[in-house]
C-alpha positions as CSV (number, residue, x, y, z in Angstrom):
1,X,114.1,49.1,94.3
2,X,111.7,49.8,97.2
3,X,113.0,49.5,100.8
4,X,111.9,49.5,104.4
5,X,114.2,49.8,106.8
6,X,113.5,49.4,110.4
7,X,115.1,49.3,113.7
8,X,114.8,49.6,117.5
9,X,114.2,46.6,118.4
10,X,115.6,44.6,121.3
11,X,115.1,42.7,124.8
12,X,112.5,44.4,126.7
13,X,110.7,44.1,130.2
14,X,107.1,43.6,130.3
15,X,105.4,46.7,131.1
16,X,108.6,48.5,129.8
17,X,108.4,50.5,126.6
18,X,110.5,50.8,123.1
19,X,110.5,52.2,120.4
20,X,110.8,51.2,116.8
21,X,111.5,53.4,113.7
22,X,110.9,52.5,109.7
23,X,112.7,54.5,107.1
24,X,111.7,54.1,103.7
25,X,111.5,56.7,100.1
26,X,109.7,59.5,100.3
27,X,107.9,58.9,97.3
28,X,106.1,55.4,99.1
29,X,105.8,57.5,102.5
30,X,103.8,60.4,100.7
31,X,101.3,58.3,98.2
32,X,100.4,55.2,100.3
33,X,99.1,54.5,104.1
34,X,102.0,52.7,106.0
35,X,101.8,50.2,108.8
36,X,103.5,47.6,111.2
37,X,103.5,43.6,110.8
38,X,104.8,41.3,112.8
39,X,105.3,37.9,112.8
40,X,105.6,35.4,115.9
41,X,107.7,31.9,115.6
42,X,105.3,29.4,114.2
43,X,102.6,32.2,112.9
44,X,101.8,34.6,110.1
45,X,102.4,37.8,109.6
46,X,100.0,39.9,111.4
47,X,98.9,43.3,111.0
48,X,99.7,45.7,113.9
49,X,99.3,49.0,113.1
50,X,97.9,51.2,110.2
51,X,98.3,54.8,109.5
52,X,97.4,56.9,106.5
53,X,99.2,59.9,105.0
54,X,97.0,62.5,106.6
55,X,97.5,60.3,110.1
56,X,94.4,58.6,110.7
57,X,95.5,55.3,112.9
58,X,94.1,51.5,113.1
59,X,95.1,48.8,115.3
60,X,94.5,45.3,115.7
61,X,92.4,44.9,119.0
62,X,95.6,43.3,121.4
63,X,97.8,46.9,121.0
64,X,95.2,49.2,121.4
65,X,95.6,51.5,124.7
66,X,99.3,49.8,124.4
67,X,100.8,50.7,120.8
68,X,101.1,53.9,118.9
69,X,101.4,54.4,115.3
70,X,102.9,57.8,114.3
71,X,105.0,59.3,111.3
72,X,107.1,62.2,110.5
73,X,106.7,63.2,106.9
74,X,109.6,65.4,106.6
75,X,112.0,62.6,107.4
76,X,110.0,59.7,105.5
77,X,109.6,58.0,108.8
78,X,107.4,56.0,111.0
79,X,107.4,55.2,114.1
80,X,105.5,52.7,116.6
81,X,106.0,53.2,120.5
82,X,105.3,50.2,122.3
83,X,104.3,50.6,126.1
84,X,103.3,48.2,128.4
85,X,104.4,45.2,125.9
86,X,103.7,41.7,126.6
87,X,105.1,38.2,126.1
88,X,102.9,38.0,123.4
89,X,104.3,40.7,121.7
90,X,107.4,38.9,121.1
91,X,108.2,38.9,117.2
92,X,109.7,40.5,114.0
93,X,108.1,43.6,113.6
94,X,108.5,44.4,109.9
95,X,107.1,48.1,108.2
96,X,105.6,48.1,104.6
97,X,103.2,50.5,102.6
98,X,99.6,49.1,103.7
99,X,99.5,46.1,101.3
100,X,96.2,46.3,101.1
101,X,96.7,49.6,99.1
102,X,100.0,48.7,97.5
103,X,100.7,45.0,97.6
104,X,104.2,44.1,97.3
105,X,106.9,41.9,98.7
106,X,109.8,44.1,99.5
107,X,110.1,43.4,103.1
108,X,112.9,44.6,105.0
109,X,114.7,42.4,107.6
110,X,112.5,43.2,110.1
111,X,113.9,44.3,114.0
112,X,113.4,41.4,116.9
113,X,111.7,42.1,119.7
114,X,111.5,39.9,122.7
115,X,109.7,40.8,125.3
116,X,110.9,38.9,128.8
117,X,111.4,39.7,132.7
């Protein structure tokens, strides 16, 4: 069974910074590009953030200059550090293999973040 775990979310000023964390099995980390989701109350699930094995990064054009994608392939993990977030950014941020390179549905529980003064 494939997981993704992730954590670090929480209640955060705007113009603060957090960051979140995604564990998964090495053998998904080291054969597919991973990325960020997230998914606001009342909207889809959004891509955020894309980055392939080798560490080439995408992201969508509201968390650029903001958001940074990152991984650590010795501990099959990925990160995202949020700076400067907004109210906007207020959603479930889940972490999957791209799914447009391996589509699946075995998302985690996501971690909340919430983004208020």
């Amino acid at each position: 069974q494939v997981q993704f775990v992730e954590s670090g979310g929480g209640l955060v000023q705007p113009g603060g910074s957090l960051r979140l964390s995604c564990v998964t099995s090495r053998r998904i980390f080291s054969i597919y590009p991973m990325a960020w989701y997230r998914q606001a109350p009342g909207k889809q699930r959004e891509l955020v953030a894309q980055i392939t094995t080798s560490g080439i990064t995408n992201y969508e054009d509201s968390v650029k200059g903001r958001f940074t994608i990152s991984r650590d392939n010795a501990k099959n993990t990925m990160y995202l550090q949020m700076n400067s977030p907004m109210p906007e950014d207020t959603a479930v941020y889940y972490c999957n293999a791209d799914q447009r390179y391996y589509p699946n549905t075995f998302w985690g529980q996501g971690t909340q973040v919430f983004v208020s003064s």
